[in-house]
N, C-alpha and C positions, 0 to 999 in steps of 0.2 A: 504494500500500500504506500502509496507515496504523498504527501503533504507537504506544506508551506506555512508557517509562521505567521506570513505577512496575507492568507486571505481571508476573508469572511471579515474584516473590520468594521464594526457596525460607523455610523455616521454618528449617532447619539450612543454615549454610554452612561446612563444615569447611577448605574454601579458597575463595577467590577466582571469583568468575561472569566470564566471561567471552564476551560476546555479539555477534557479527557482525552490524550491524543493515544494509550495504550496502557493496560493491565497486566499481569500477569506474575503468579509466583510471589506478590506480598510486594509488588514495584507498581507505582503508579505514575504513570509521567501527562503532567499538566502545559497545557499553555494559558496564562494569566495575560489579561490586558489591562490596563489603569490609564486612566484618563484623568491627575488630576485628586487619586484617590488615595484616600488614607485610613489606618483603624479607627473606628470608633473611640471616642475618647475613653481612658481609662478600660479598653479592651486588650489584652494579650491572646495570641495565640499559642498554645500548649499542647504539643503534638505528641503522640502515643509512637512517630516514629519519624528517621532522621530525613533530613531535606535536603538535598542539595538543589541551589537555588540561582541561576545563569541571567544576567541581562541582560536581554540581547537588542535590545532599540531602550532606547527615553533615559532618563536618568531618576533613582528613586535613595530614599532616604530609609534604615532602617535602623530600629533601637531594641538590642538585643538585653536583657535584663540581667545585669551585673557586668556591662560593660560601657565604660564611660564615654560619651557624645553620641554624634550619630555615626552608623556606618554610610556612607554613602555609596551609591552602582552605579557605575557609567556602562556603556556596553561592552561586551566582555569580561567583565568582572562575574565571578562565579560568589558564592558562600555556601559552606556546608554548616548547620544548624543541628545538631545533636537531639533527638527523642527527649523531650520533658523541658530543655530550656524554651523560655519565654520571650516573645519578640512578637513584633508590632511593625507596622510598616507606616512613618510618621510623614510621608510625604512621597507624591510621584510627582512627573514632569506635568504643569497645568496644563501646556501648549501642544504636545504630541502625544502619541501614543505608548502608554511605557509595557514593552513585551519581555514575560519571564517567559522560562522554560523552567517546569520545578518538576525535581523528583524525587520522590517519596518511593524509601524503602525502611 
């Protein structure tokens, strides 16, 4: 099967895309879009498993919990996120489209 990144971008994103691009054997790999989007205030996420987490267009901001400032992504910058830590995504790029590639195993 073959796929692209860059298609299906909606013109409006009132929240967050979120895109199942494969399953399999306890590995899930996502495509995120953010236009602009951030966690809920006073929201963490707290995952039951580890993430690695790829930027591949926009620029975004992230505040991992017990680590001091922001992380910031530009494209190409990767993070791997460990099962049970805490983090929040405190800012995307408002002007374009900000596209992960995350995987979850």
């Amino acid at each position: 099967m073959k796929g692209t990144l860059f298609t299906s971008l909606p013109r409006e994103l009132p929240e967050e895309l979120f895109d199942t691009l494969a399953v399999a054997r306890g590995v899930k790999i996502e495509r995120i879009v953010s236009r602009g989007h951030a966690s809920p205030k006073d929201f963490w996420y707290d995952q039951d498993t580890d993430e690695f987490v790829l930027l591949v267009q926009g620029r975004a901001g992230l505040c991992i919990e017990g680590e001091p400032g922001t992380v910031v992504l530009e494209p190409g910058d990767y993070l791997v996120i460990k099962a049970g830590v805490r983090h929040r995504v405190e800012w995307t790029d408002q002007e374009a489209e900000t596209i992960w590639l995350a995987v979850h195993y």
